[in-house]
C-alpha positions as CSV (number, residue, x, y, z in Angstrom):
1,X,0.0,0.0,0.0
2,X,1.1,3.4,-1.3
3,X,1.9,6.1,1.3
4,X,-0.3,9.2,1.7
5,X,-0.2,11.9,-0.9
6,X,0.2,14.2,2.5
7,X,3.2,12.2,3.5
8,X,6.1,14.5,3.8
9,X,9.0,13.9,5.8
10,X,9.0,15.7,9.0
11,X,5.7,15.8,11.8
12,X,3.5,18.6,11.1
13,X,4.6,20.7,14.1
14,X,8.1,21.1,13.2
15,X,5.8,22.9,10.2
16,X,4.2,24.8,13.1
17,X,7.6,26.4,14.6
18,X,8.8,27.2,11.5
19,X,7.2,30.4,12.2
20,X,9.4,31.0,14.8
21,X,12.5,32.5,14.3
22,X,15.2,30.6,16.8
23,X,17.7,33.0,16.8
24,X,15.8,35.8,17.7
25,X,14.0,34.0,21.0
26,X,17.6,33.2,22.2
27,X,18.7,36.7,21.6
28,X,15.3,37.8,23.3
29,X,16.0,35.3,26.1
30,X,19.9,36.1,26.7
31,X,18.3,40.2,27.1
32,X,16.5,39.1,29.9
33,X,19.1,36.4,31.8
34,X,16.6,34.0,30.5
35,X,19.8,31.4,29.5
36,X,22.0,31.5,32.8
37,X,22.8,28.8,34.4
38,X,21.3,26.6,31.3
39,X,23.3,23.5,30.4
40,X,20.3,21.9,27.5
41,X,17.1,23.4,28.1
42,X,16.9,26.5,26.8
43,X,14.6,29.3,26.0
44,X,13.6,27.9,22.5
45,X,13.6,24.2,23.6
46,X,11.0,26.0,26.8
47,X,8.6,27.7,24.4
48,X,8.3,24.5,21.7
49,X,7.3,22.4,24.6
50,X,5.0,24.5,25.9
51,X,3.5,25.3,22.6
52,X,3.4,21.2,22.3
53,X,1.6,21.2,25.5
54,X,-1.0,23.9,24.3
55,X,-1.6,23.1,21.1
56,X,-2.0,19.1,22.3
57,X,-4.4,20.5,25.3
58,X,-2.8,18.7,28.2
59,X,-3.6,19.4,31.7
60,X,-0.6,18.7,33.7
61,X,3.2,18.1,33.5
62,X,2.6,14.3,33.4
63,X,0.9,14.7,30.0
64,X,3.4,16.5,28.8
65,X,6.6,14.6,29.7
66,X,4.5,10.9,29.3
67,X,3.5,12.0,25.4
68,X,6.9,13.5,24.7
69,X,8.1,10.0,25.4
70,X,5.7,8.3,23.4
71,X,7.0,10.9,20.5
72,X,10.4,10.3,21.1
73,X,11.2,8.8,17.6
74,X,10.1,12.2,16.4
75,X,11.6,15.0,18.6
76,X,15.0,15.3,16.7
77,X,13.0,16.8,14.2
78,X,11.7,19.9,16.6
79,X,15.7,20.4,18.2
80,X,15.1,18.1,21.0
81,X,17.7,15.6,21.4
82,X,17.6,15.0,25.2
83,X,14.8,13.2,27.7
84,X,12.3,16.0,29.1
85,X,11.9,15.2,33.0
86,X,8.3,16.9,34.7
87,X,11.4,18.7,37.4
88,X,13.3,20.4,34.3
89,X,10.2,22.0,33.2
90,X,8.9,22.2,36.2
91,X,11.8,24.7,37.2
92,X,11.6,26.1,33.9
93,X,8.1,27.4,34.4
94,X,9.4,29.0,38.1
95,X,12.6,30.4,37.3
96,X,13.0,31.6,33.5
97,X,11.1,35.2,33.6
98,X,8.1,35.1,31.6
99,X,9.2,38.7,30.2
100,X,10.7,36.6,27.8
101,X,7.9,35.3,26.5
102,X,6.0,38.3,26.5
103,X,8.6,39.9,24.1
104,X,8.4,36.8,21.9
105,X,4.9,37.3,21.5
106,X,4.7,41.2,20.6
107,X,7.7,40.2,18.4
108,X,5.3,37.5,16.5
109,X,2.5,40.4,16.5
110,X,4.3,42.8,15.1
111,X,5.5,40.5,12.0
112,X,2.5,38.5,11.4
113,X,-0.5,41.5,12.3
114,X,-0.4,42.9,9.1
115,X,-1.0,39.4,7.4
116,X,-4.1,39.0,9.3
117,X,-6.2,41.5,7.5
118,X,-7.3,40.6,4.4
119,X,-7.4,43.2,1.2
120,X,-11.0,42.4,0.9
121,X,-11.6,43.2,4.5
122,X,-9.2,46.6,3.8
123,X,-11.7,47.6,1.2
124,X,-14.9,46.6,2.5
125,X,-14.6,48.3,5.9
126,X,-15.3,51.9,6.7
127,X,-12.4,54.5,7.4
128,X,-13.0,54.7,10.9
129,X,-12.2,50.9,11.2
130,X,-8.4,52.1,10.7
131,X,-8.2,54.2,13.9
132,X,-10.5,51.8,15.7
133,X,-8.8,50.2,18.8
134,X,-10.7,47.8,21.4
135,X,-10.3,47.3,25.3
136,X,-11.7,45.0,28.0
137,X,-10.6,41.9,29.8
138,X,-11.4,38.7,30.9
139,X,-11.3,36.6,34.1
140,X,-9.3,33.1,34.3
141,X,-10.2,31.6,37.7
142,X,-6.9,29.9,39.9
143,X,-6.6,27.1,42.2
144,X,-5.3,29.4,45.0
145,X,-6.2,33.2,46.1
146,X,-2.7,33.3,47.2
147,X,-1.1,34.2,43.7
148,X,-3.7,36.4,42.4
149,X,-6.7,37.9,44.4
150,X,-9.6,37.2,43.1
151,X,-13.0,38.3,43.7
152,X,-16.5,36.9,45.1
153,X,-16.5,33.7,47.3
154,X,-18.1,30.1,45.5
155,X,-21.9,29.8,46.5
156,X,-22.3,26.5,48.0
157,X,-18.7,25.9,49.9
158,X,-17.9,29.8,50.6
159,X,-14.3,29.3,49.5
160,X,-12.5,32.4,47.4
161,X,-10.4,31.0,44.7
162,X,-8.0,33.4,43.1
163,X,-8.0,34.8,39.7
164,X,-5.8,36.1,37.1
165,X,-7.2,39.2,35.0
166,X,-5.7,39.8,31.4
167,X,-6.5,43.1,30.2
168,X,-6.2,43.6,26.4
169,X,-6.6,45.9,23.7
170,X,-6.9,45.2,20.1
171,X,-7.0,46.8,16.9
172,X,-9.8,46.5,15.0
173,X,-10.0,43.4,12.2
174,X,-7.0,42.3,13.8
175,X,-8.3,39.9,16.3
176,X,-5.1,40.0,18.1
177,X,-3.9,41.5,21.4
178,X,-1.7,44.3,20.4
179,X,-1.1,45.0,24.4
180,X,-1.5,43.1,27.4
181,X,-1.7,43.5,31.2
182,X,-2.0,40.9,33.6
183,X,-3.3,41.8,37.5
184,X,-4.8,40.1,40.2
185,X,-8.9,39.4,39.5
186,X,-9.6,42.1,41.9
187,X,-8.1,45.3,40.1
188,X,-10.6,47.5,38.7
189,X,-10.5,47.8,34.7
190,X,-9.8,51.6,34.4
191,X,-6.2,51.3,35.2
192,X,-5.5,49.9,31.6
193,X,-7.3,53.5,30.0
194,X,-4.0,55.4,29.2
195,X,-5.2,58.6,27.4
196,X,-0.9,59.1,26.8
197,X,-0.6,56.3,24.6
198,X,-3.1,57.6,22.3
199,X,-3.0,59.9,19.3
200,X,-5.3,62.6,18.0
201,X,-8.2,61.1,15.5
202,X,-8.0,57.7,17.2
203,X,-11.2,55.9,18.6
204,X,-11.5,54.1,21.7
205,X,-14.9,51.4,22.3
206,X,-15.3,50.0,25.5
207,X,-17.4,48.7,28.1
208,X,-18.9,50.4,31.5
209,X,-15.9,49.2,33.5
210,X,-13.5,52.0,32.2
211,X,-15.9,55.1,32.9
212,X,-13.9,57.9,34.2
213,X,-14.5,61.9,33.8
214,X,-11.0,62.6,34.6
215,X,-9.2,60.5,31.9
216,X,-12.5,60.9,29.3
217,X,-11.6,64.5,29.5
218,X,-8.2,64.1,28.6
219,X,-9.2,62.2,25.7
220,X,-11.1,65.1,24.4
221,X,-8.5,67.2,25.3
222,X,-6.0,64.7,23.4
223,X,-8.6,64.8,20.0
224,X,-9.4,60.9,21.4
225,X,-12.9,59.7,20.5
226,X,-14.5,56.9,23.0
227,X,-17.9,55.2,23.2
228,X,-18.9,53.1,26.1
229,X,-22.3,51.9,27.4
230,X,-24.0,54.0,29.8
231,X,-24.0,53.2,33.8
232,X,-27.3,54.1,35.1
233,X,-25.8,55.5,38.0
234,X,-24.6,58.4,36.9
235,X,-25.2,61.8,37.5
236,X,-25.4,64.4,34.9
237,X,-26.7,67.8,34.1
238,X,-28.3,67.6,30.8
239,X,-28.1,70.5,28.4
240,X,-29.9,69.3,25.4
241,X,-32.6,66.3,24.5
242,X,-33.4,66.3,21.4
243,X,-35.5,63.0,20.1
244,X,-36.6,61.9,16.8
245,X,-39.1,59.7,16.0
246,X,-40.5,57.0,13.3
247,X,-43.2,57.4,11.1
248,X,-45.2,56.0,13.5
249,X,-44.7,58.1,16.1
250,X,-42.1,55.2,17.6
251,X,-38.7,56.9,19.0
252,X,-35.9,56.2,16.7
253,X,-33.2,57.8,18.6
254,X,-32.4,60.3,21.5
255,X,-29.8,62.7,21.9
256,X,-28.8,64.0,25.2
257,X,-26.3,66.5,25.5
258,X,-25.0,66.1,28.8
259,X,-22.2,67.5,31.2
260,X,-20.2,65.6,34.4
261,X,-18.8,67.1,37.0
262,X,-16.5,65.4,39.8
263,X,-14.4,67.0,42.6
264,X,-10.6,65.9,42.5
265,X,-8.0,66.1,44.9
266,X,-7.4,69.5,46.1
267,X,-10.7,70.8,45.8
268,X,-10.8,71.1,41.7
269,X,-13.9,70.1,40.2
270,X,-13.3,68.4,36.7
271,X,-16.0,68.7,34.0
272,X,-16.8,66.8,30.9
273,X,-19.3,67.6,28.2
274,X,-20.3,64.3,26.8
275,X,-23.3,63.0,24.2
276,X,-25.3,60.2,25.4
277,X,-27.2,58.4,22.0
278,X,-30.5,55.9,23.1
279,X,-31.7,53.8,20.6
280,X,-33.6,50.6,20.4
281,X,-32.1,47.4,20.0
282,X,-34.7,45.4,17.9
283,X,-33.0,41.9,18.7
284,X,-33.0,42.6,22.2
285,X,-36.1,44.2,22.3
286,X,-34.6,47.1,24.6
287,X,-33.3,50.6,24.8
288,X,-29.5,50.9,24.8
289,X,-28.3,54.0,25.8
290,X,-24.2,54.5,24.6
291,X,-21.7,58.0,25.8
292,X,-19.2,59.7,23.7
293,X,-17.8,62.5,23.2
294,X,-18.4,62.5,19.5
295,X,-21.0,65.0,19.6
296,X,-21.3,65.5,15.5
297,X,-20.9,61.7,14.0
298,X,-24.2,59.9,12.6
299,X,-25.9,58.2,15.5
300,X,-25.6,54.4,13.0
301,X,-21.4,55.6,13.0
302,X,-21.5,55.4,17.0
303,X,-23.8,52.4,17.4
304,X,-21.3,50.4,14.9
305,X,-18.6,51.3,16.6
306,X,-19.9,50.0,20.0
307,X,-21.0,46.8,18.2
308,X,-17.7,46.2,17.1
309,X,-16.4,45.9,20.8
310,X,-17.9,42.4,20.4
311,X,-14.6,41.4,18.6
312,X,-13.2,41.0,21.4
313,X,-15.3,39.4,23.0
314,X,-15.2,36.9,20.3
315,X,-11.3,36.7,20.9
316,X,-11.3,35.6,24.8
317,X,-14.4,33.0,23.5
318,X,-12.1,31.7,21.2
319,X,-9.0,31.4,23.5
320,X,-10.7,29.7,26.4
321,X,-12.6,27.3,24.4
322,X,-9.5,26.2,22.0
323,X,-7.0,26.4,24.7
324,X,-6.1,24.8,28.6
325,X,-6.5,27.5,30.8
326,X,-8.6,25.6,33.6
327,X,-5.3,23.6,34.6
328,X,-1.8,25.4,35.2
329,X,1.9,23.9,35.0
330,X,2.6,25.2,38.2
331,X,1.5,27.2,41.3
332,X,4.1,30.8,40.5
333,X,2.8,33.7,39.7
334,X,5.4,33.1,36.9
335,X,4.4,29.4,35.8
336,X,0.8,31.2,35.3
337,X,2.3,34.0,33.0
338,X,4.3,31.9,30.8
339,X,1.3,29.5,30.3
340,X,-0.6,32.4,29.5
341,X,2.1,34.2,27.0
342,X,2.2,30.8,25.4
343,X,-1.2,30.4,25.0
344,X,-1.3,33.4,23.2
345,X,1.2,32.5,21.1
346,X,-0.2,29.2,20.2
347,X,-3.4,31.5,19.1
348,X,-1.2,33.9,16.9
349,X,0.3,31.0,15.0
350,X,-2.5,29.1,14.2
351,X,-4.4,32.9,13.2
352,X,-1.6,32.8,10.5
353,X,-1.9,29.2,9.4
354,X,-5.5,29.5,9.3
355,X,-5.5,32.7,7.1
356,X,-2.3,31.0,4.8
357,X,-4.9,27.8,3.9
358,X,-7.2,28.3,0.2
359,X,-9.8,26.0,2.1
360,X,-12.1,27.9,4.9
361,X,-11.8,26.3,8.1
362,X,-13.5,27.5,11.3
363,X,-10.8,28.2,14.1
364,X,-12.0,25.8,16.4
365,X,-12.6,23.2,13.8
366,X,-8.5,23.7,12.8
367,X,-7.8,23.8,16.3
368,X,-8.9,20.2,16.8
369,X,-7.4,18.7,14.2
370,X,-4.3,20.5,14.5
371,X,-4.1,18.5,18.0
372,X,-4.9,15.3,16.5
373,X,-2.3,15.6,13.5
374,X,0.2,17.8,15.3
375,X,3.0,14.7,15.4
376,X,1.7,13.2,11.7
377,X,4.2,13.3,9.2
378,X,2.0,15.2,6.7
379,X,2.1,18.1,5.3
380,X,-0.2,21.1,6.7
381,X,-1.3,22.9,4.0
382,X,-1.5,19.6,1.4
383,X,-4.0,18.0,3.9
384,X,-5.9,21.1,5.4
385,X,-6.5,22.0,1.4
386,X,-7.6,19.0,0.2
387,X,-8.6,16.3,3.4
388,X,-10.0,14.4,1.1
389,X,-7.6,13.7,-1.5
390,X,-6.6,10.3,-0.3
391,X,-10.0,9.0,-0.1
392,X,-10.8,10.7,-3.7
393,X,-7.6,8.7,-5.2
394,X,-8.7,5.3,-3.4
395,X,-12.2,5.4,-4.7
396,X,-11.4,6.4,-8.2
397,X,-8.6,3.2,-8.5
398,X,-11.2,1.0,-7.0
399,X,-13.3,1.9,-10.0
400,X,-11.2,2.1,-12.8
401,X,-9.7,-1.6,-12.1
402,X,-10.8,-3.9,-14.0
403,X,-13.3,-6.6,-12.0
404,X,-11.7,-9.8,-10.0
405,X,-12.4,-12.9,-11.7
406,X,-14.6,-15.6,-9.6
407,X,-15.6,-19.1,-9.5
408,X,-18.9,-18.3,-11.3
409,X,-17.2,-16.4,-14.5
């Protein structure tokens, strides 16, 4: 029997890595002391493990070290000449900053970002897309509330667990983190709103968390456009309402010019004229009121900008569901960063694969099958392309040949 037209010579991960450039992680990792003290196991041979681990979805150390033996035959072709003990990586995880890591990553996303937006998609969107950038974060829950703090107690045993926040902003059409924070669970989100970092004409969505008059007035100040959902809470003087209505006498949309004010330190009261758009949300059945300080835009501009907040959403979704982030590699604040970085890494290179294949595959539908082929010695884009090519050829020389002869001929 004929090998598969897929066959190529070398596991599909060592495909994977390729997209790595090994001289530049050890030059990263020698920046940071990441290779003192290192006799085999260094920086590089760290981050294809762990990407092993991720992509493969295991849960624990003994996953990891167990299927790396079973793989054995296979691991000269990923660098790895040596046994793998749970200990060396283990101490890896504790000791080797996860800095490292984190540089490898905005190194990845600042070759490959560009790739990830397709000319169509450069066309098709509207000019605001371009200056559109997207913050929030998301919640990973801990074993321990000794690492990170984390927040709320469980309702039936009373016990706090910990949890790691990862605050993240994107770029719009990216879909990936172009910065990341991590803090303990507990922090409030308004921390990561950096008016400084941000340049005249760009736009800022968000949700509720990040409301604050002080900094929302330095984005006007700075030419920064924002649109976040409105708290209920608040308290405003309004200016101007101004509604307009439907044929039907239905309300189609409600301006309310509005201004804050709030009392700082040293008795200086800070005020901030803001626009508050309501309109109704026909899938929802319910009135969503949004705030910016875009006073002039079309109301339909400032609702799709708000909507488009949801690609992030969509991002976290896709990270938690493809990706082992329930179990850690070890209990340091440090273990849980790297994991983390290297998740995120595992999700940038796969991104690129994804958008490299002719054939449209859903993320998490590559995702699984890149962990059930990941050690197959065939070759990505041959057998993402065309899966069924083998089976084709089989069933087509099962026709074409000529009939068996039998007994009753």
């Amino acid at each position: 029997m004929g090998k598969s037209t897929h066959f190529i010579g070398q596991p599909l991960y060592s495909q994977v890595i390729k997209l790595l450039d090994k001289s530049k992680i050890l030059q990263i990792s020698r920046e940071q002391r990441g290779e003192h003290y290192t006799k085999r196991f260094t920086a590089w041979i760290h981050l294809v493990v762990m990407l092993y681990a991720i992509i493969k979805r295991f849960d624990s150390l003994r996953e990891i070290t167990t299927s790396l033996l079973a793989d054995t035959n296979k691991l000269s072709h990923l660098g790895i000449t040596f046994k793998i003990g749970r200990s060396t990586l283990a101490d890896a995880n504790k000791r080797r900053p996860e800095r490292i890591f984190e540089n490898i990553y905005r190194d990845l996303y600042a070759r490959y970002r560009d790739e990830l937006i397709s000319d169509s998609r450069k066309r098709q969107r509207p000019k605001w897309m371009d200056r559109l950038q997207i913050i929030d974060s998301t919640t990973i829950s801990l074993f321990s509330n000794l690492i990170f703090k984390g927040v709320g107690r469980h309702p039936k045993t009373g016990k706090k667990k910990g949890g790691i926040k990862v605050h993240t902003v994107i770029h719009a059409n990216e879909g990936l983190p172009s910065d990341i924070k991590f803090t303990s669970a507990a922090t409030n989100d308004s921390f990561m709103l950096k008016p400084s970092t941000l340049n005249r004409g760009d736009i800022m969505a968000m949700d509720r968390a990040y409301i604050d008059y002080e900094k929302f007035e330095e984005l006007t100040q700075r030419g920064v456009t924002y649109v976040t959902k409105l708290k209920k809470s608040l308290k405003y003087a309004i200016d101007k309402d101004v509604i307009y209505q439907t044929p039907d006498g239905l309300m189609e949309v409600r301006f309310q010019y509005v201004t804050f004010s709030k009392q700082v330190k040293g008795g200086d009261t800070i005020t901030h004229n803001a626009r508050i758009v309501t309109y109704v949300d026909l899938r929802k059945h319910k009135l969503v009121s949004l705030l910016t300080n875009d006073m002039d835009s079309d109301p339909n501009e400032i609702i799709d900008i708000y909507r488009q907040r949801w690609e992030i959403e969509l991002l976290f979704k896709q990270i938690k569901q493809n990706f082992p982030l329930k179990y850690f590699y070890g209990e340091s604040e440090n273990a849980i960063k790297i994991q983390i970085w290297v998740t995120l890494i595992a999700n940038l290179l796969l991104m690129v694969m994804q958008k490299r294949l002719t054939r449209r595959w859903s993320f998490s539908g590559l995702a699984t099958m890149m962990r059930i082929t990941l050690m197959y010695y065939v070759n990505f884009y041959s057998l993402f392309n065309n899966p069924e090519k083998d089976w084709e050829q089989m069933l087509s020389s099962i026709e074409s040949s000529p009939p068996k002869p039998t007994l009753f001929d």
